[in-house]
C-alpha positions in Angstrom: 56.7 -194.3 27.0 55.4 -195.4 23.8 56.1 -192.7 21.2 53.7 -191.5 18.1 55.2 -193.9 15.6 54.3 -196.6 18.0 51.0 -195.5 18.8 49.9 -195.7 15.2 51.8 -199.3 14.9 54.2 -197.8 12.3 58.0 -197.0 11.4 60.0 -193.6 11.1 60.0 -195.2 7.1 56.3 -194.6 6.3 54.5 -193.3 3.7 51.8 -190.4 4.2 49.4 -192.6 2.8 50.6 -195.4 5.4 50.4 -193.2 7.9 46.6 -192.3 7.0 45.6 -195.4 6.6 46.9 -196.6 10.4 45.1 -193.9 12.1 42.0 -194.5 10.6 42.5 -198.2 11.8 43.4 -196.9 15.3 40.3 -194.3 15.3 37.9 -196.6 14.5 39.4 -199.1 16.9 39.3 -197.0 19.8 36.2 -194.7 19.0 34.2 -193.6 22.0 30.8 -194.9 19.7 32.4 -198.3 19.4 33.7 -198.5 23.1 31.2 -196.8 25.3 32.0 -196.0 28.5 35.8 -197.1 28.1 38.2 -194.4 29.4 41.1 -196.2 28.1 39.7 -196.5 24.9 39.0 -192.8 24.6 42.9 -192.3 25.9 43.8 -194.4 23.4 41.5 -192.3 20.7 43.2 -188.9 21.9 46.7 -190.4 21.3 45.9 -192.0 18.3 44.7 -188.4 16.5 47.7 -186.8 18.7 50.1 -188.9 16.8 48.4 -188.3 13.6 48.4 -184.7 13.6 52.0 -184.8 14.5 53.4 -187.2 11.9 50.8 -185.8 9.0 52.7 -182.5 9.0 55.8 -183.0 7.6 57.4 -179.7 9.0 56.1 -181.3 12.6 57.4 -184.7 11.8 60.7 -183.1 10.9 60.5 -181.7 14.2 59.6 -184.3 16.1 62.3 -186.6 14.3 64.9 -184.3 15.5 63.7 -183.5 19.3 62.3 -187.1 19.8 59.3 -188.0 21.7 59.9 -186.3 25.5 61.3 -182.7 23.9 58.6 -183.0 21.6 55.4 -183.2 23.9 56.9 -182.3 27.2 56.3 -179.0 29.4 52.1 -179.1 28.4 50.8 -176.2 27.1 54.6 -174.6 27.0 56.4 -177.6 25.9 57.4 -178.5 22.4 54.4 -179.9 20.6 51.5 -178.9 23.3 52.0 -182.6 25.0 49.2 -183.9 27.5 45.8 -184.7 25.9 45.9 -183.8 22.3 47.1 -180.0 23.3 43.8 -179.5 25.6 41.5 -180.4 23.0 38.6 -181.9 23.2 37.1 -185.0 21.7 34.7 -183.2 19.8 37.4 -181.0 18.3 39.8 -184.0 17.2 36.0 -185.2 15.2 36.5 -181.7 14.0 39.5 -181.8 13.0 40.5 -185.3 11.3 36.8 -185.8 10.5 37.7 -185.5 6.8 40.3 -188.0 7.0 37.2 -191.0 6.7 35.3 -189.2 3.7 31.4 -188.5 3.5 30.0 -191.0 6.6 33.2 -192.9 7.7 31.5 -193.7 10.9 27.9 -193.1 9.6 27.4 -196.6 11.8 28.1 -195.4 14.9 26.1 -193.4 17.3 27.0 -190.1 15.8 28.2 -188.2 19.1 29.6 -185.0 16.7 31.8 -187.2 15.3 33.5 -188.1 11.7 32.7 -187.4 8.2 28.7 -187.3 9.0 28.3 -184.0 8.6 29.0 -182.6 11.7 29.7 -179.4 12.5 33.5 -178.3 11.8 34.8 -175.9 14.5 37.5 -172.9 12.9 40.7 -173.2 14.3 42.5 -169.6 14.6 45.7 -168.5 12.7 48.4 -169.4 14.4 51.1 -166.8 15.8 54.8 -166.4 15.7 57.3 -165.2 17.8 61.0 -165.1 18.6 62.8 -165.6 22.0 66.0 -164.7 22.6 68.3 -166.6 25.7 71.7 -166.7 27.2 73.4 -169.3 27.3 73.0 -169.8 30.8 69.4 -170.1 30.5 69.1 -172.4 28.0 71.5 -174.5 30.5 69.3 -174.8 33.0 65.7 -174.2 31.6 63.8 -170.6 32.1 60.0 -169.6 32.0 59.6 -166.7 29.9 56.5 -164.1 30.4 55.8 -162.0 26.8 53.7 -159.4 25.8 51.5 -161.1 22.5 48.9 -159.5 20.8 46.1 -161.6 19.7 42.9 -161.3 18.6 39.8 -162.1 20.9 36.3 -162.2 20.5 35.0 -158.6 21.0 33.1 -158.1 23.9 28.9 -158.5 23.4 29.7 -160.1 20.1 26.9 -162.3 19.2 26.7 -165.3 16.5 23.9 -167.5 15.1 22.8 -170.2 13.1 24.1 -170.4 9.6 21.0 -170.1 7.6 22.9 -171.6 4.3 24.1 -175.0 6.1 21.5 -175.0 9.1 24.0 -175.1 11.5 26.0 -178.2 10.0 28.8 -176.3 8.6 28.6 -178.1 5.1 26.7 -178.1 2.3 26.0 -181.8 0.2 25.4 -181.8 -3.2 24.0 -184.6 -5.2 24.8 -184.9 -8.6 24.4 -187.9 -11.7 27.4 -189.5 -13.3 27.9 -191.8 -15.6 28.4 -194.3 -12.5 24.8 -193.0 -10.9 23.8 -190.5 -8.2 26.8 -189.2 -6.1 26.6 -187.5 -2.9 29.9 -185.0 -1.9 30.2 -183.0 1.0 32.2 -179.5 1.3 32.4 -176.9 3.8 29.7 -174.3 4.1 31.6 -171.3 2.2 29.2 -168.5 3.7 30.1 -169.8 7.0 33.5 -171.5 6.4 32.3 -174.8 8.2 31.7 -172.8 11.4 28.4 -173.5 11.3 27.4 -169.7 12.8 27.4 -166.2 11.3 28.3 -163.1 13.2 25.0 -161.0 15.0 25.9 -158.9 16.4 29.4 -156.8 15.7 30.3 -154.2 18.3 32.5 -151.3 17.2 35.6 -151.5 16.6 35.4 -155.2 16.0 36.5 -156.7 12.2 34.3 -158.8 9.8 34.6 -161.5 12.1 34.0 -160.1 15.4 37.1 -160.1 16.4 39.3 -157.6 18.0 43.1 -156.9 19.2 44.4 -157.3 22.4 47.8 -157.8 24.3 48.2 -160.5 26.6 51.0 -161.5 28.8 52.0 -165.3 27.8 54.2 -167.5 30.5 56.4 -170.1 28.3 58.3 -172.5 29.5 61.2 -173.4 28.1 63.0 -176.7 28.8 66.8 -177.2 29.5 69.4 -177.8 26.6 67.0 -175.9 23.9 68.6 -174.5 20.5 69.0 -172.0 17.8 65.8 -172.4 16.2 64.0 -175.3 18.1 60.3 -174.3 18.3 57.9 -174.4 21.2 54.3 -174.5 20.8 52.0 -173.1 23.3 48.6 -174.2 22.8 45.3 -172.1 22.2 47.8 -168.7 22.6 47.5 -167.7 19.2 44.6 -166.0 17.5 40.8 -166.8 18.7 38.3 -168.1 15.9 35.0 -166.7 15.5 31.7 -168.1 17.6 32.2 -172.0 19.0 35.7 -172.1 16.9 39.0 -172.9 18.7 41.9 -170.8 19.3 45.1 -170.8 17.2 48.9 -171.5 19.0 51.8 -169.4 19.8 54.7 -170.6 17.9 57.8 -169.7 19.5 61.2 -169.9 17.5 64.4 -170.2 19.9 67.7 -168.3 19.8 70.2 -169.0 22.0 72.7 -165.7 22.0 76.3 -166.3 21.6 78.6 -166.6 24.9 81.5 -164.3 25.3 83.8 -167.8 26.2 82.2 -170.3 25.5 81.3 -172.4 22.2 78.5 -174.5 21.8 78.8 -178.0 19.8 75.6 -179.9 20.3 75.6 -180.5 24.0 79.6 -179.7 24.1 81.1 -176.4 24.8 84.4 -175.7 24.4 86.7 -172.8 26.0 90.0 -171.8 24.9 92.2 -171.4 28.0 95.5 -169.3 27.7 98.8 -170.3 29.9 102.1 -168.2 30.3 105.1 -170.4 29.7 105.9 -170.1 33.7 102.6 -171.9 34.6 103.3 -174.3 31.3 106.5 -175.7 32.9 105.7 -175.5 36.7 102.2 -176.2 36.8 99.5 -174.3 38.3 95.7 -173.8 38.4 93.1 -171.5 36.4 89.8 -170.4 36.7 87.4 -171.2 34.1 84.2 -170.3 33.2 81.6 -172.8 32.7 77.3 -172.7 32.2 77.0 -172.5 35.9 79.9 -170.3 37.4 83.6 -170.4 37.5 85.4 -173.4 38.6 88.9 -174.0 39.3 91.1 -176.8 37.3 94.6 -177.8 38.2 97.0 -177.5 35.1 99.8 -180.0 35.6 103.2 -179.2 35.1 104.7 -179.5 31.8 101.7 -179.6 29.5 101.8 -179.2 25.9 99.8 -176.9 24.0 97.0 -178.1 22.4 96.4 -180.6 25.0 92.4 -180.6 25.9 90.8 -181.3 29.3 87.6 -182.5 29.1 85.2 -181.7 31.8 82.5 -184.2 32.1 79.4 -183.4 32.2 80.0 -179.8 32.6 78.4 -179.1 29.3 74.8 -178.7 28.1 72.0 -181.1 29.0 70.1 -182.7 26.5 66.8 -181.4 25.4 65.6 -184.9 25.6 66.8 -185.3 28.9 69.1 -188.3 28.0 72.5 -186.9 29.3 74.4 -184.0 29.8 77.3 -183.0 27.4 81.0 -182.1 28.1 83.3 -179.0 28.4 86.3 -179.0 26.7 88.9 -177.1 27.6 91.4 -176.5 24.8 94.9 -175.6 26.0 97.3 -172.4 24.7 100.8 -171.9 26.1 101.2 -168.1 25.2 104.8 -166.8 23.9 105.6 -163.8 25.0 106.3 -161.4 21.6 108.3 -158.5 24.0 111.4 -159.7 26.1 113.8 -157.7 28.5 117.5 -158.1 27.6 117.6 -160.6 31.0 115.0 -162.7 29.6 116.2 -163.0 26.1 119.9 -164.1 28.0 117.8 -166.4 29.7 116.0 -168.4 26.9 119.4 -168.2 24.8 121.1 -170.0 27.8 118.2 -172.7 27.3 118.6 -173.1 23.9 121.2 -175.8 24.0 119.5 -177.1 27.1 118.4 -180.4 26.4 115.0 -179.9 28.5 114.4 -177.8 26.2 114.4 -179.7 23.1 111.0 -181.2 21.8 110.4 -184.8 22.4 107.1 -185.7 21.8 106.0 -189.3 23.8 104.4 -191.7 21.9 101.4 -191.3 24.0 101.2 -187.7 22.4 98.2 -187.8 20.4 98.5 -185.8 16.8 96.3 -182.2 15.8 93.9 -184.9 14.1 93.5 -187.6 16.6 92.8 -184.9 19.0 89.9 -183.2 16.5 88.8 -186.9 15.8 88.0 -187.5 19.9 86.5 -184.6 20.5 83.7 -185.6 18.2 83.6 -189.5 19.4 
C-alpha cells in the first residue's frame, strides 16, 4: 500500500514548498478535465489531494509520521485521519478546498467542471470539534467502538439561503488594479458571503446569524487496537455543519488510556511486578498473573533469583499499526519476611553457615543493567 509520501513522489525530508509544488504536478496530472472518463485517474486525483491535505498540516504530518500510513487512515470515517476517499468528500469539495493552491486560473484550460482557481465557488467547511475518550487498558488491547453524546450545530430546520448578491453566486470578488508592471487581476473571497457563495433567507427562531442551531447527537467511534495516551481519531463530517451548500466540520477525538492497577505500559510492552515467598523461591512453584486478556498461570522454577524477568511473548499490546504485538514482562521479587517466630529465626541461623546458602552468582547471571538494557532491545 503506497503511502502519502509516495503518492506525491516525495520523501519524509521535504520542504512545504516541495511538497506544494508535487501536488500541483500530481493534480494536474490526474485531473478529471484532463482525463475524461478515467476512474483511475480521478482515484489517483482523490489520493493525490488526500495526501496533500495530510502532509500540508504540519500538526497532521507529525501525526501521521508517528502512527504511519495504516493507523493513520484506517477504520473510515472513525479511523485516524478519515481514510477511504479523501474522508467522503467529493471531487468538487477537494476543487474547493486546494483550489487556491494553483493561483487565479491554474486550470483556466480545462473544461471548468467547478474546479481550481477559476473562480469557482468555495464551499465553508465547519469548525471542527474536540473531545476526550477515556479507556482501560483492556480496551485499548483489543480495540472498542465507542457511542458519545456530541453537540453540534445543524442547520435549523426551514432555514433558507440564496444567491450572494455581492459575488453572484461565485464566492469571490476580482479586483483589477494598474501597477507599475500593467493591469493586474487578484481574486479573494467574497467577505459578505465568506466564499460560500449564499446568504441566509430565511432564519427561523431560535437559530444564530448563520442559521444554525444546537443539537446533541449520538456519535459511534471506532477505535482501533493498541491506541495511546493522546493519539487522535478523526471522525469525518461529525463536527459542526457550515451554512447553505458548505460542508461539515470533524470530530477530533483525543485518546486516554487509564492507568492499570498491575500492569505498566511501555510502548507495546507491559510489565508486572510478581511477588514470591522465599518457600516458592527455593522449591519452585506457579503463579497467577494477570495479563490484557485474563489471568494466566506461569511455572516459576525452583531456585530463581530475584530480579530475574520472564518475558511473555506476545502477551503485550498490539501495535496500532498492526505490525506485531508487544511482550509482557514479568519482573521477579523474592519477598523477605520482616516478622519471624523464634522457630524460624533457629531455622535460618542453622542455614547461615550452610553453604547452599551462600551467594554464588553463575556466570550466565546477567547484571541489574544487562537486564534494563534487554528489556529495551
Amino acid at each position: 500500500m503506497a503511502d502519502f509520501y509516495d503518492i506525491l513522489g516525495i520523501s519524509k525530508s521535504a520542504t512545504a514548498a516541495e511538497i506544494k509544488k508535487a501536488y500541483r504536478k500530481k493534480a494536474i496530472e490526474f485531473h478529471p478535465d484532463k482525463n475524461p472518463g478515467d476512474e483511475t485517474a480521478e482515484e489517483n486525483f482523490k489520493k493525490a489531494a488526500e495526501a496533500y491535505e495530510t502532509l500540508s498540516d504540519q500538526q497532521k504530518k507529525a501525526r501521521y509520521d508517528q502512527l504511519g500510513h495504516q493507523a493513520y487512515t484506517s477504520g473510515g470515517a472513525g479511523g485516524f485521519g478519515g481514510g477511504g476517499g479523501f474522508g467522503g468528500m467529493g471531487m468538487d469539495d477537494i476543487f474547493s478546498q486546494f483550489g487556491d493552491i494553483f493561483g487565479g486560473g491554474g486550470f483556466s484550460g480545462f473544461g471548468g467542471g467547478g474546479g481550481f482557481g477559476g473562480g469557482g465557488r468555495r464551499r465553508v467547511k465547519g469548525k471542527d470539534l474536540r473531545i476526550r475518550v477515556s479507556l482501560t487498558l483492556e480496551e485499548a488491547a483489543v480495540g472498542v467502538e465507542k457511542k458519545v453524546k456530541v453537540k453540534r450545530k445543524k442547520q435549523a430546520p426551514g432555514v433558507t439561503y440564496k444567491t450572494c448578491t455581492t459575488c453572484g453566486g461565485s464566492g469571490q470578488v476580482t479586483r483589477i488594479q494598474n501597477t507599475i508592471l500593467g493591469r493586474m487581476q487578484t481574486s479573494a473571497p467574497c467577505n459578505v458571503c465568506g466564499g460560500a457563495g449564499q446568504t441566509m433567507d430565511k432564519k427561523p427562531a431560535g437559530a444564530d446569524a448563520q442559521g444554525l442551531v444546537i443539537d446533541e447527537e449520538t456519535v459511534s467511534i471506532k477505535i482501533p487496537a493498541g491506541v495511546e495516551t493522546d493519539m487522535r481519531l478523526k471522525v469525518s463530517g461529525k463536527g459542526n455543519e457550515a451554512p447553505g451548500n458548505g460542508i461539515s466540520g470533524d470530530l477530533l477525538v483525543d485518546i486516554e488510556v487509564k492507568e492499570h492497577a498491575e500492569l505498566q505500559r511501555e510502548g507495546n510492552n507491559l510489565h508486572y511486578d510478581l511477588y514470591v515467598s522465599v518457600p516458592e523461591a527455593v522449591l519452585g512453584t506457579t503463579k497467577e498473573i494477570q495479563t490484557v486478556t485474563g489471568k494466566v498461570r506461569i511455572p516459576i522454577e525452583a531456585g530463581i533469583q530475584s530480579g530475574k524477568i520472564l518475558r511473555l511473548r506476545g502477551k503485550g499490546m498490539p501495535n496500532v499499526n498492526g505490525y506485531a504485538t508487544g511482550d509482557l514482562l514479568v519482573h521477579v521479587n523474592v519477598w523477605t519476611p520482616r516478622n519471624l517466630s523464634r522457630d524460624q529465626k533457629e531455622f535460618f541461623e542453622s542455614m547461615m553457615a550452610d553453604s547452599h546458602f551462600e551467594p554464588a552468582p553463575e556466570k550466565g547471571d546477567k547484571s541489574f543493567f544487562e537486564k534494563v538494557k534487554d528489556m529495551f532491545s
